[in-house]
C-alpha positions in Angstrom: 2.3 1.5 19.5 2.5 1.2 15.7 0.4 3.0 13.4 -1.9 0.7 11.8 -1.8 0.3 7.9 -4.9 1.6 6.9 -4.3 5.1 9.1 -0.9 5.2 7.5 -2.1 5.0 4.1 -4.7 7.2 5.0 -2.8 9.7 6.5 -0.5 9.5 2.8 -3.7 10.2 0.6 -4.4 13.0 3.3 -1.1 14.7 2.9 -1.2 13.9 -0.9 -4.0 15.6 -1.5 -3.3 18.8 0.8 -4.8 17.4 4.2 -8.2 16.7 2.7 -11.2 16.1 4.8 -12.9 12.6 5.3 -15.1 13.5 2.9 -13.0 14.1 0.1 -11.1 10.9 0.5 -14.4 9.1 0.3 -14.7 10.7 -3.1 -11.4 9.3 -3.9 -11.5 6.1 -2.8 -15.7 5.5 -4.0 -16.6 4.9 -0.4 -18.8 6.5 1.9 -18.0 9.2 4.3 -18.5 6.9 7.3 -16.2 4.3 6.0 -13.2 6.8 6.0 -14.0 7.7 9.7 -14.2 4.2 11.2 -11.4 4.0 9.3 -9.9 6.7 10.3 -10.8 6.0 14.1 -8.9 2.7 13.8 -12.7 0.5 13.1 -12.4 -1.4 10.6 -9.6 -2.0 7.2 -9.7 -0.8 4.0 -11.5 -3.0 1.5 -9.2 -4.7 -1.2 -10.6 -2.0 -4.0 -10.3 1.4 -2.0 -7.2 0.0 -0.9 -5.9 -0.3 -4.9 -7.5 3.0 -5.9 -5.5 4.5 -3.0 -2.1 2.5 -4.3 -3.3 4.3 -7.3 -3.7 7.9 -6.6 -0.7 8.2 -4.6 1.6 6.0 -7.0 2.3 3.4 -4.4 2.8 0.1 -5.4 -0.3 -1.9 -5.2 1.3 -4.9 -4.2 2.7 -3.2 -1.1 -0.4 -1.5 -0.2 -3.1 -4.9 -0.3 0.1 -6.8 1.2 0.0 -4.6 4.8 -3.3 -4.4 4.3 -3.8 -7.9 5.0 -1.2 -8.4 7.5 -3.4 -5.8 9.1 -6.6 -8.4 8.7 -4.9 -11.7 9.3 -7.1 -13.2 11.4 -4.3 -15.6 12.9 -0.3 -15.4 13.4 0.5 -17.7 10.7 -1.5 -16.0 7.9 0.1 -12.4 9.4 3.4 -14.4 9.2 2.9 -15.5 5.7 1.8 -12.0 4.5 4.7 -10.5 6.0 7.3 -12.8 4.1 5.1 -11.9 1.0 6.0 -8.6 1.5 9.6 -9.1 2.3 10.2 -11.1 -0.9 8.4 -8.2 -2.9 10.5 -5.7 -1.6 13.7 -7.7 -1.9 12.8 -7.7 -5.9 12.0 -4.2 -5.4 15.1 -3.0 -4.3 17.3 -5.7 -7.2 15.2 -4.6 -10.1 17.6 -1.7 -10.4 20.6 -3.9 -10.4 19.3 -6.2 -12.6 18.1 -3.5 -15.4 21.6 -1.8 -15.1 23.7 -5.1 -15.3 21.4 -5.7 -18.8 22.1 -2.3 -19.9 25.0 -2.5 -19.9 25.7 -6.2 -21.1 23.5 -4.7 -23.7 25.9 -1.7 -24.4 28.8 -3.7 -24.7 27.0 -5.7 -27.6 26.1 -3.4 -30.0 
């Protein structure tokens, strides 16, 4: 069975900030206590805003982060279908960026 995407993110902030309690996270994140442990106990998703301020804190990318997060929600197949290209399209640029900046550099080196 796969891990959901809010306990996986949860369990990053967690080991981010040195196994912190429930609490702590709530803190963090400007929720309550309660939220992180329905959470936590696989009730609910993260909200859209916790969800950011997590991307934040644990430099994720944001994108990423709200992207699983409403795969997670979809309440149909198609939407979780849709969501899921999303997020293979962003990683795809993710993972070119790098190209991209170096073939520029150096196009750029060979200018000057």
């Amino acid at each position: 069975m796969e891990i959901s995407a809010t306990k996986k993110y949860l369990e990053i902030i967690r080991k981010q900030y040195g196994g912190c309690s429930d609490y702590r996270i709530a803190q963090l994140l400007d929720v309550s206590r309660s939220c992180v442990s329905r959470w936590s106990k696989g009730n609910g998703t993260i909200g859209d805003e916790p969800a950011a301020r997590l991307a934040d804190l644990c430099g994720l990318d944001p994108v990423e982060v709200l992207t699983e997060i409403y795969i997670e929600r979809s309440p149909s197949e198609t939407t979780r279908h849709y969501f899921e290209e999303v997020l293979k399209r962003t990683a795809s640029v993710v993972l070119i960026l790098p190209i991209i900046s170096l073939f520029i550099g150096n196009h750029i080196n060979t200018m000057i």
